[in-house]
N, C-alpha and C positions, 0 to 999 in steps of 0.2 A: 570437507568430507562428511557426510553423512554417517549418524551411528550405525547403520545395515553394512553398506560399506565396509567400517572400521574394523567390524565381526568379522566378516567376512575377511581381512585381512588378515588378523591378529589367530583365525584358525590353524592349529597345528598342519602342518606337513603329513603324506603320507607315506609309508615306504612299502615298494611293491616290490614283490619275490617274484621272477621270472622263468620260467621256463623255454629256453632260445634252443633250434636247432642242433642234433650232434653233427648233422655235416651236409643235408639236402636241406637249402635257405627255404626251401617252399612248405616245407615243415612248419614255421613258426604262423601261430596262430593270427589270426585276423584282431583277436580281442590284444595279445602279446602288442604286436604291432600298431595298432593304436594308443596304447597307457605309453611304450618307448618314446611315442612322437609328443605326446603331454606331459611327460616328467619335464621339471626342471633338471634334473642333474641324474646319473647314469651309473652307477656303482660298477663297474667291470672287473671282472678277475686280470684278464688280458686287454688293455685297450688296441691293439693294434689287431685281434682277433675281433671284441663286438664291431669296431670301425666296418670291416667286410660288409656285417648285414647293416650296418646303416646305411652304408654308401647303396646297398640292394633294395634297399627301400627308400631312399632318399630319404632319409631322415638327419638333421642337424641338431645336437644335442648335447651341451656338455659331459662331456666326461672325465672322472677321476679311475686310478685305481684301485681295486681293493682286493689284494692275495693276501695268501696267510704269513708272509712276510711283514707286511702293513695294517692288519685287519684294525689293529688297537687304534693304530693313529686315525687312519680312516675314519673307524668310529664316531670320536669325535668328531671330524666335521662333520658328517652324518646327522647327528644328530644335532649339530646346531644347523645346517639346512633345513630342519623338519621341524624347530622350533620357530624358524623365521616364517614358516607358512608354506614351503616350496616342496615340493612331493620329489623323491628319490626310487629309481628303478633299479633293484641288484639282478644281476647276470655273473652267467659264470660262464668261461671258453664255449661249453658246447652242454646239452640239459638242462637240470633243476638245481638251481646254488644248494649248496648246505650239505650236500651227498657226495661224501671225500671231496668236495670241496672248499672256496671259505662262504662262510654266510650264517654259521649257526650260531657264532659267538657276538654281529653283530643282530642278529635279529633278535638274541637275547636281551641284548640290553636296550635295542629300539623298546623293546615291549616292557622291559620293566620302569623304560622312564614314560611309557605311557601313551606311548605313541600308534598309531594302529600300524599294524601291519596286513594288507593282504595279497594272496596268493593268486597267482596269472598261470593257471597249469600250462605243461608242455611237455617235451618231450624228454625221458629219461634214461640212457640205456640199461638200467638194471629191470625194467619193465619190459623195453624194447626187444633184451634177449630174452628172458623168461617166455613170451607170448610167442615164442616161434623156437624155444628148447626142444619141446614137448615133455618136457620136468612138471613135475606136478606146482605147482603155484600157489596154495591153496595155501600153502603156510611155507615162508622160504624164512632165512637169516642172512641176511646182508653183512658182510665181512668188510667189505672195502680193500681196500692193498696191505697187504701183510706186511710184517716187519720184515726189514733190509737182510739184517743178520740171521744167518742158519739156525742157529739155537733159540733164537725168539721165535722165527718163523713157524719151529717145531713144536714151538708151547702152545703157539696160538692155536694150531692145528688140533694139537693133541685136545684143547679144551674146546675142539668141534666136533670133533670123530665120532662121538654117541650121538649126536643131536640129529633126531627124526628127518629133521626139513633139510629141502634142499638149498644147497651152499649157494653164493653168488658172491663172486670176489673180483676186483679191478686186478691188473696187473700189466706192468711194463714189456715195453718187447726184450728187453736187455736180460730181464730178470724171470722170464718165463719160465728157460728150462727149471732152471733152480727151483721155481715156489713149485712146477710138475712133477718134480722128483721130491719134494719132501711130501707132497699130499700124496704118493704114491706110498710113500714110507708109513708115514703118520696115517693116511684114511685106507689105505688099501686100492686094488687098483679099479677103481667106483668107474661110473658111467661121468661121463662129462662132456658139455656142450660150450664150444671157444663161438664168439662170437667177436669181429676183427673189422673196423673202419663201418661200425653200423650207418646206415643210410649213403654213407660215399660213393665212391666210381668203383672202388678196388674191395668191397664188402663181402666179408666171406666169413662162412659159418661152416664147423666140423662137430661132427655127432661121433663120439667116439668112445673108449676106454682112454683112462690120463696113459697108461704106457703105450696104447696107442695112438695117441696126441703128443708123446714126445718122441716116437719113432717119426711123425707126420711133421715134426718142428725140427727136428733133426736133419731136413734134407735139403732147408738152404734157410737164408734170414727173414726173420719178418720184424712187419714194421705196424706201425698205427696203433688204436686206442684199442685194448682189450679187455672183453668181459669174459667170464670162465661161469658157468651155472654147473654144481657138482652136484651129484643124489646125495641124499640125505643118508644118514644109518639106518638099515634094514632091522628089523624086531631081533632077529637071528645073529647078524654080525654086532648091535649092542649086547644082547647077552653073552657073545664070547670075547669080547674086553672086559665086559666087566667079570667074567669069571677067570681070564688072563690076571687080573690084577688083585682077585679079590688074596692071594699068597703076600705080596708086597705089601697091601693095606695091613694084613693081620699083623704082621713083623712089627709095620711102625706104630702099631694101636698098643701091643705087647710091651714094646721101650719103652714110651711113652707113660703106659700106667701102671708099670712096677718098675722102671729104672727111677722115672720123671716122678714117679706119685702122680700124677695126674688124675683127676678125678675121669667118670667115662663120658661125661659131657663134655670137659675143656678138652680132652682128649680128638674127641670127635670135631668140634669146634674148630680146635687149632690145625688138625688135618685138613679141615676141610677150607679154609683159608692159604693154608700154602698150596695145596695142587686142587686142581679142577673135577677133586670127584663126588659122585653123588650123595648128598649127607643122609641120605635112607640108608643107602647102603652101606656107607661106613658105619652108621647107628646100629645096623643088624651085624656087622662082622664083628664090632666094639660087643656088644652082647656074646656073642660066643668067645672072645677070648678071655671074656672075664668069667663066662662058667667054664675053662679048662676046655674049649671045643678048639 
Protein backbone atom coordinates (compact mmCIF):
# COMPACT_ATOMS: atom_id res chain seq x y z
CA UNK A 1 0.00 0.00 0.00
CA UNK A 2 1.41 3.23 -0.76
CA UNK A 3 1.77 6.25 1.94
CA UNK A 4 -1.13 8.32 -0.23
CA UNK A 5 -3.15 5.55 0.07
CA UNK A 6 -2.57 4.82 3.82
CA UNK A 7 -3.71 8.77 4.33
CA UNK A 8 -6.28 8.31 2.64
CA UNK A 9 -7.37 5.39 4.69
CA UNK A 10 -6.52 6.31 8.16
CA UNK A 11 -8.92 9.74 7.39
CA UNK A 12 -11.60 10.35 9.82
CA UNK A 13 -15.25 9.40 8.97
CA UNK A 14 -17.69 12.08 8.33
CA UNK A 15 -21.13 12.30 9.91
CA UNK A 16 -23.84 14.03 7.79
CA UNK A 17 -27.14 15.66 9.20
CA UNK A 18 -29.87 15.08 6.94
CA UNK A 19 -32.95 16.59 6.14
CA UNK A 20 -35.51 13.63 4.63
CA UNK A 21 -39.10 14.21 3.46
CA UNK A 22 -42.26 14.92 6.04
CA UNK A 23 -44.30 12.76 3.72
CA UNK A 24 -44.10 13.79 -0.44
CA UNK A 25 -40.58 11.27 -1.17
CA UNK A 26 -40.07 13.95 -4.08
CA UNK A 27 -39.30 16.32 -1.58
CA UNK A 28 -35.94 14.94 -0.64
CA UNK A 29 -33.20 16.84 -2.20
CA UNK A 30 -31.16 15.62 -5.21
CA UNK A 31 -27.75 16.53 -3.12
CA UNK A 32 -29.79 14.43 0.30
CA UNK A 33 -30.09 11.59 -2.03
CA UNK A 34 -26.72 11.37 -3.25
CA UNK A 35 -24.56 11.61 0.36
CA UNK A 36 -27.56 8.53 1.47
CA UNK A 37 -26.28 6.44 -1.52
CA UNK A 38 -22.16 7.20 -0.28
CA UNK A 39 -22.53 6.88 3.41
CA UNK A 40 -21.27 3.73 4.81
CA UNK A 41 -23.77 3.38 7.54
CA UNK A 42 -27.27 5.24 8.06
CA UNK A 43 -28.14 6.55 11.50
CA UNK A 44 -32.23 6.33 11.46
CA UNK A 45 -34.61 7.22 13.99
CA UNK A 46 -37.18 4.60 12.52
CA UNK A 47 -35.65 1.94 10.35
CA UNK A 48 -38.49 0.62 8.97
CA UNK A 49 -39.87 4.29 8.07
CA UNK A 50 -36.07 5.53 6.32
CA UNK A 51 -36.24 1.80 4.48
CA UNK A 52 -39.68 3.33 2.36
CA UNK A 53 -37.30 6.14 0.78
CA UNK A 54 -34.56 3.90 0.22
CA UNK A 55 -36.36 1.18 -1.45
CA UNK A 56 -37.86 4.92 -3.63
CA UNK A 57 -34.59 5.40 -4.53
CA UNK A 58 -32.99 2.25 -4.73
CA UNK A 59 -30.61 2.85 -2.54
CA UNK A 60 -28.85 -0.33 -0.36
CA UNK A 61 -27.32 0.98 2.61
CA UNK A 62 -26.65 -0.24 6.19
CA UNK A 63 -28.69 0.74 8.66
CA UNK A 64 -28.74 0.95 12.48
CA UNK A 65 -31.07 2.73 14.78
CA UNK A 66 -30.82 5.57 16.72
CA UNK A 67 -33.97 7.09 18.93
CA UNK A 68 -33.86 8.74 22.07
CA UNK A 69 -34.22 5.38 23.71
CA UNK A 70 -30.67 4.33 22.30
CA UNK A 71 -28.99 7.60 21.39
CA UNK A 72 -26.04 6.91 24.15
CA UNK A 73 -25.41 3.43 23.01
CA UNK A 74 -25.65 4.38 19.43
CA UNK A 75 -23.24 6.91 19.89
CA UNK A 76 -20.70 4.85 20.37
CA UNK A 77 -20.73 3.01 17.67
CA UNK A 78 -21.06 6.00 15.78
CA UNK A 79 -18.25 7.26 16.61
CA UNK A 80 -16.19 4.41 16.34
CA UNK A 81 -17.59 4.06 12.47
CA UNK A 82 -16.14 7.64 11.89
CA UNK A 83 -12.85 6.74 13.65
CA UNK A 84 -12.34 3.82 11.22
CA UNK A 85 -12.67 6.24 8.14
CA UNK A 86 -16.42 5.37 7.14
CA UNK A 87 -18.75 8.36 6.90
CA UNK A 88 -22.41 8.16 8.73
CA UNK A 89 -25.80 9.72 7.57
CA UNK A 90 -28.40 10.64 10.58
CA UNK A 91 -32.06 10.91 9.58
CA UNK A 92 -34.96 11.30 11.40
CA UNK A 93 -38.70 9.65 10.53
CA UNK A 94 -39.69 12.76 8.52
CA UNK A 95 -37.42 16.48 8.43
CA UNK A 96 -34.39 17.81 10.10
CA UNK A 97 -32.89 15.32 13.04
CA UNK A 98 -32.18 17.33 16.27
CA UNK A 99 -35.68 19.29 16.19
CA UNK A 100 -37.92 17.27 19.04
CA UNK A 101 -36.23 14.80 17.69
CA UNK A 102 -32.91 12.66 18.58
CA UNK A 103 -29.76 13.92 16.96
CA UNK A 104 -28.59 16.73 19.15
CA UNK A 105 -26.89 14.92 21.86
CA UNK A 106 -25.18 12.74 19.29
CA UNK A 107 -23.96 15.45 17.16
CA UNK A 108 -22.65 16.84 20.33
CA UNK A 109 -20.35 14.70 20.98
CA UNK A 110 -19.54 13.69 17.16
CA UNK A 111 -17.95 17.29 17.30
CA UNK A 112 -16.40 17.35 20.62
CA UNK A 113 -14.27 14.26 19.73
CA UNK A 114 -13.57 16.05 16.63
CA UNK A 115 -15.13 14.76 14.10
CA UNK A 116 -16.79 17.02 11.29
CA UNK A 117 -19.96 17.18 11.15
CA UNK A 118 -21.97 18.61 8.02
CA UNK A 119 -25.34 19.62 7.36
CA UNK A 120 -27.57 18.26 4.01
CA UNK A 121 -30.60 20.91 4.40
CA UNK A 122 -34.20 19.75 3.87
CA UNK A 123 -37.30 19.94 4.65
CA UNK A 124 -38.70 20.89 8.15
CA UNK A 125 -42.16 21.33 9.28
CA UNK A 126 -41.77 24.25 11.74
CA UNK A 127 -40.53 26.18 8.48
CA UNK A 128 -42.99 24.39 6.31
CA UNK A 129 -46.06 25.77 8.37
CA UNK A 130 -44.59 29.19 9.32
CA UNK A 131 -44.32 30.03 5.30
CA UNK A 132 -47.88 29.46 4.45
CA UNK A 133 -49.36 30.68 8.49
CA UNK A 134 -49.24 34.02 7.46
CA UNK A 135 -47.70 34.68 11.13
CA UNK A 136 -45.31 36.95 11.12
CA UNK A 137 -41.74 35.01 10.91
CA UNK A 138 -39.43 37.29 11.49
CA UNK A 139 -38.83 36.37 14.91
CA UNK A 140 -40.83 33.04 16.25
CA UNK A 141 -39.88 30.66 19.50
CA UNK A 142 -39.94 27.15 18.82
CA UNK A 143 -41.66 25.32 21.86
CA UNK A 144 -41.62 21.78 20.64
CA UNK A 145 -44.45 19.40 22.47
CA UNK A 146 -45.41 20.43 25.82
CA UNK A 147 -45.31 18.49 28.83
CA UNK A 148 -47.77 15.60 29.24
CA UNK A 149 -49.17 16.67 32.56
CA UNK A 150 -51.63 19.69 33.08
CA UNK A 151 -49.85 21.65 35.59
CA UNK A 152 -46.48 21.56 33.78
CA UNK A 153 -48.14 22.15 30.62
CA UNK A 154 -49.51 25.27 32.33
CA UNK A 155 -46.14 26.57 33.49
CA UNK A 156 -44.58 26.07 30.39
CA UNK A 157 -47.28 28.15 28.86
CA UNK A 158 -47.51 30.60 31.44
CA UNK A 159 -43.47 31.22 30.95
CA UNK A 160 -44.70 32.01 26.98
CA UNK A 161 -47.69 34.25 27.35
CA UNK A 162 -45.52 37.74 27.25
CA UNK A 163 -43.24 36.69 24.72
CA UNK A 164 -43.62 39.06 21.55
CA UNK A 165 -43.01 36.23 18.91
CA UNK A 166 -45.00 34.03 17.48
CA UNK A 167 -45.42 30.42 19.20
CA UNK A 168 -44.68 27.25 17.13
CA UNK A 169 -45.36 24.12 19.05
CA UNK A 170 -45.65 20.03 17.97
CA UNK A 171 -48.36 18.19 19.26
CA UNK A 172 -50.07 14.83 19.32
CA UNK A 173 -53.62 13.95 18.00
CA UNK A 174 -54.63 12.34 21.34
CA UNK A 175 -53.29 15.32 23.34
CA UNK A 176 -54.56 18.25 21.32
CA UNK A 177 -57.74 19.15 22.89
CA UNK A 178 -55.95 19.33 26.24
CA UNK A 179 -52.66 21.52 25.20
CA UNK A 180 -55.98 23.89 23.16
CA UNK A 181 -57.61 24.28 26.19
CA UNK A 182 -54.87 25.29 28.46
CA UNK A 183 -53.23 27.92 25.73
CA UNK A 184 -56.56 29.12 25.76
CA UNK A 185 -56.57 29.46 29.62
CA UNK A 186 -52.80 30.47 30.00
CA UNK A 187 -52.37 32.67 26.49
CA UNK A 188 -55.78 33.88 25.97
CA UNK A 189 -57.79 33.07 23.05
CA UNK A 190 -54.92 34.22 20.35
CA UNK A 191 -55.07 33.62 16.64
CA UNK A 192 -53.74 30.22 15.63
CA UNK A 193 -52.69 28.29 12.61
CA UNK A 194 -53.03 24.04 13.00
CA UNK A 195 -51.08 22.66 10.31
CA UNK A 196 -51.98 18.59 9.91
CA UNK A 197 -50.18 15.67 7.64
CA UNK A 198 -47.87 18.55 5.77
CA UNK A 199 -47.10 17.45 2.29
CA UNK A 200 -49.33 13.97 2.46
CA UNK A 201 -52.62 13.00 0.67
CA UNK A 202 -54.88 14.10 3.71
CA UNK A 203 -52.82 17.73 4.48
CA UNK A 204 -54.80 20.30 5.90
CA UNK A 205 -54.42 23.52 7.33
CA UNK A 206 -56.89 25.84 9.68
CA UNK A 207 -56.50 29.57 10.28
CA UNK A 208 -58.45 30.13 13.20
CA UNK A 209 -59.00 31.38 17.04
CA UNK A 210 -57.65 28.33 19.55
CA UNK A 211 -61.62 28.33 20.81
CA UNK A 212 -62.29 28.11 17.46
CA UNK A 213 -60.03 25.34 16.63
CA UNK A 214 -61.25 23.48 19.48
CA UNK A 215 -65.06 23.99 18.43
CA UNK A 216 -63.44 22.75 14.70
CA UNK A 217 -61.51 19.56 16.61
CA UNK A 218 -64.52 18.81 18.52
CA UNK A 219 -66.56 17.64 15.72
CA UNK A 220 -64.97 14.28 15.12
CA UNK A 221 -61.13 12.51 15.47
CA UNK A 222 -58.02 13.62 13.96
CA UNK A 223 -55.20 12.03 13.24
CA UNK A 224 -51.42 12.74 11.75
CA UNK A 225 -48.35 14.94 12.61
CA UNK A 226 -49.44 18.28 13.99
CA UNK A 227 -47.85 21.61 13.92
CA UNK A 228 -49.85 24.61 15.91
CA UNK A 229 -48.08 28.47 14.81
CA UNK A 230 -49.72 30.68 17.88
CA UNK A 231 -49.45 34.84 17.67
CA UNK A 232 -47.07 36.09 19.73
CA UNK A 233 -48.16 38.73 22.76
CA UNK A 234 -49.57 41.83 21.60
CA UNK A 235 -47.63 45.26 23.36
CA UNK A 236 -51.32 45.83 25.04
CA UNK A 237 -52.14 42.19 26.11
CA UNK A 238 -48.25 41.99 27.82
CA UNK A 239 -48.88 45.14 29.79
CA UNK A 240 -52.09 43.76 31.20
CA UNK A 241 -50.36 40.64 32.65
CA UNK A 242 -47.90 42.23 33.73
CA UNK A 243 -50.06 44.77 35.65
CA UNK A 244 -52.48 41.48 36.51
CA UNK A 245 -49.56 40.24 38.48
CA UNK A 246 -47.55 43.16 39.44
CA UNK A 247 -50.28 42.83 43.23
CA UNK A 248 -48.88 39.08 43.74
CA UNK A 249 -45.29 40.15 42.90
CA UNK A 250 -45.33 43.03 45.63
CA UNK A 251 -46.86 40.40 48.40
CA UNK A 252 -43.95 37.99 47.69
CA UNK A 253 -41.11 40.83 47.54
CA UNK A 254 -42.87 42.31 50.92
CA UNK A 255 -42.44 38.48 52.92
CA UNK A 256 -39.45 38.06 51.53
CA UNK A 257 -37.66 41.35 52.74
CA UNK A 258 -39.19 41.90 56.17
CA UNK A 259 -40.39 38.39 57.19
CA UNK A 260 -37.04 36.50 55.24
CA UNK A 261 -34.63 39.77 55.91
CA UNK A 262 -33.75 39.39 52.64
CA UNK A 263 -31.76 41.87 51.15
CA UNK A 264 -33.65 43.62 47.75
CA UNK A 265 -31.32 42.00 45.45
CA UNK A 266 -31.45 38.38 46.71
CA UNK A 267 -35.04 39.17 46.98
CA UNK A 268 -35.44 39.89 43.46
CA UNK A 269 -32.95 37.13 42.48
CA UNK A 270 -34.65 34.38 44.27
CA UNK A 271 -38.09 35.52 42.74
CA UNK A 272 -37.07 35.63 39.73
CA UNK A 273 -35.60 31.96 39.70
CA UNK A 274 -38.70 30.41 40.96
CA UNK A 275 -41.36 31.93 38.56
CA UNK A 276 -40.87 33.19 34.93
CA UNK A 277 -41.04 36.91 35.61
CA UNK A 278 -39.41 39.74 34.18
CA UNK A 279 -36.30 40.78 36.54
CA UNK A 280 -36.82 44.75 35.40
CA UNK A 281 -39.90 44.49 36.72
CA UNK A 282 -39.68 42.78 39.77
CA UNK A 283 -36.48 45.28 40.43
CA UNK A 284 -39.05 48.31 39.94
CA UNK A 285 -41.90 46.80 42.06
CA UNK A 286 -38.86 45.46 44.81
CA UNK A 287 -38.14 49.49 44.85
CA UNK A 288 -41.38 50.56 45.64
CA UNK A 289 -42.02 48.23 48.48
CA UNK A 290 -38.98 49.10 50.12
CA UNK A 291 -39.95 53.09 50.05
CA UNK A 292 -43.43 52.09 51.65
CA UNK A 293 -45.36 52.36 47.88
Amino acid sequence: MTEKASEKKKRPGVLYVIGTPLGNLTDLSSRAGNTLERVDLIAAEDTRRTQRLLRHLEIRVKMISCHKFNEEQRTQVILQTLASGSNVALVSDAGTPGLSDPGAKLVKRVRDRGFQVIPVPGPSAITTALSVSGMPADSFFFVGFLPNRDSARKRSLEALRELPHTLVFFEAPHRLIDSLKAMQEVLGNRKIFMARELTKIHETTVYSTISGLIDTIGQGPIKGEITLIVEGAGTDQAEQLRLQRQPAIKKALRFLMTEKSLSLRDAVDLLTELAPFNKGLVYQLALEVKQGV
